[in-house]
TILUMLUM-89870 format. One line per 2 residues: number of its first residue (from 1); their letters; for each residue x, y, z of C-alpha. Coordinates in nm, 2 decimals. Layout:
N
NUM = a = X,Y,Z ~ ...
***
This chain:
105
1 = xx = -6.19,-0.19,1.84 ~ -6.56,-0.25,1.88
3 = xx = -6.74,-0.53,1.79 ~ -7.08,-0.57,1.56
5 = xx = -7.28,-0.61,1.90 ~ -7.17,-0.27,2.03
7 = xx = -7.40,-0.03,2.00 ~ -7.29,0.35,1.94
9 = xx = -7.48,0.68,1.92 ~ -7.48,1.00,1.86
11 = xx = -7.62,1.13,2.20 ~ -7.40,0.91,2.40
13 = xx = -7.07,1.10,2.24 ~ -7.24,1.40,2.28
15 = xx = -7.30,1.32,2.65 ~ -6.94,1.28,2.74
17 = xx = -6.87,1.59,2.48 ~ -7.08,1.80,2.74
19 = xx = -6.96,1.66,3.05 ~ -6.58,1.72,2.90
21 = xx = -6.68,2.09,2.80 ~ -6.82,2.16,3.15
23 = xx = -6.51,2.01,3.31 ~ -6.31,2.29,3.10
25 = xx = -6.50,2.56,3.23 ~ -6.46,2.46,3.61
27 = xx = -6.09,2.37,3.54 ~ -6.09,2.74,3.41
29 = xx = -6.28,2.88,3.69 ~ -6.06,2.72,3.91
31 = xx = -5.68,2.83,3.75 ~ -5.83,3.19,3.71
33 = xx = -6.04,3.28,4.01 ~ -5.90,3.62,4.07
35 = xx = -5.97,3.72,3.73 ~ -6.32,3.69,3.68
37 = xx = -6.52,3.97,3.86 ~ -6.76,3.72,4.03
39 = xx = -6.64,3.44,4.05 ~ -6.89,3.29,4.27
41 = xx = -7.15,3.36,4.04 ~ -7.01,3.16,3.74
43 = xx = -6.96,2.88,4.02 ~ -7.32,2.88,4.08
45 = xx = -7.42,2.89,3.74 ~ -7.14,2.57,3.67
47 = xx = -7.30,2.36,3.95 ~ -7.65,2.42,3.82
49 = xx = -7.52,2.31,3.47 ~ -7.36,2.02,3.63
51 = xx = -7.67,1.93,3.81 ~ -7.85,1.90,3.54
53 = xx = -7.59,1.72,3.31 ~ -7.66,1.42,3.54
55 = xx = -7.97,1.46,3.55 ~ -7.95,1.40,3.18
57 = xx = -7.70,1.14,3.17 ~ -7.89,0.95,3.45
59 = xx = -8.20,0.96,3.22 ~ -8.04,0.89,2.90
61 = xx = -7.88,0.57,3.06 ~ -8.22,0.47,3.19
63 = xx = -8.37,0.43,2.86 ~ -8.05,0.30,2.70
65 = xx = -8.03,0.07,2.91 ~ -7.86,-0.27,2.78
67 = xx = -7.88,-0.07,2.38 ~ -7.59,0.16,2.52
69 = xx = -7.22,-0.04,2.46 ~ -7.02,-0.08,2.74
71 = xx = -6.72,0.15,2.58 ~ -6.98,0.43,2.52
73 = xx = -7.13,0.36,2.87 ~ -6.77,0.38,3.00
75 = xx = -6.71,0.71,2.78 ~ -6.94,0.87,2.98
77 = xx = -6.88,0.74,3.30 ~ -6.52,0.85,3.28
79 = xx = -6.60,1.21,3.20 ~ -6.85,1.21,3.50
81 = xx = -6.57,1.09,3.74 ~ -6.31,1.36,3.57
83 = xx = -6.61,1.64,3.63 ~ -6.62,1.49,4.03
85 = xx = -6.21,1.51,4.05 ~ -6.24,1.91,3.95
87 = xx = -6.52,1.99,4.26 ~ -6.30,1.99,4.56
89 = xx = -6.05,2.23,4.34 ~ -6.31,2.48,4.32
91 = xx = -6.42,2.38,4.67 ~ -6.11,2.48,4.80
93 = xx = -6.12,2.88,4.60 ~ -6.42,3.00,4.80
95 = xx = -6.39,3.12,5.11 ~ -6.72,3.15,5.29
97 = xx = -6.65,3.41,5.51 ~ -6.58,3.65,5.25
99 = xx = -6.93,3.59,5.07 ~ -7.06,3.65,5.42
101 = xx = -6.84,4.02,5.43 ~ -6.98,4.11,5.04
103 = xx = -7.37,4.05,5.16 ~ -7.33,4.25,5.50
105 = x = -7.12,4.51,5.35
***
């Protein structure tokens, strides 16, 4: 339960919303790779949106600051660290050598 001091917000939930939608899309990237036709490409396109996701976070934490409750701050920190544990999966699908073989072929 949280207390009267704890401060919640709407862009905080909606933080670790994002951050647990992009995790679903690299978990699905991940458990499917043979079935998309370029799979590589969508990886590219999730790291960008990851990159940026943290950009956000770190920016909305910044001005937050000591406003943002520790659950909420934890909310989101969790969902970061979950979004970290599904990297080395998709680390482990690509195969450099065959990018290589695709752009000399």
């Amino acid at each position: 339960m949280s207390t009267d001091s704890e401060n919640f917000d709407e862009e905080g939930l909606l933080k670790a919303i994002k951050t647990s939608e992009l995790s679903e899309q690299i978990a699905k990237l991940t458990w499917n790779w043979n079935n998309y036709s370029d799979p590589i490409k969508v990886a590219h396109e999730l790291i960008a949106k990851r990159q940026k996701l943290f950009i956000e976070i770190s920016e909305y934490i910044q001005i937050m600051g000591s406003k943002l409750s520790k659950n909420q701050q934890n909310q989101i920190e969790n969902a970061v660290e979950d979004l970290g544990k599904l990297i080395p999966y998709m680390k482990n699908k690509i195969k450099p050598y065959e990018s290589l073989e695709k752009i000399v072929s």
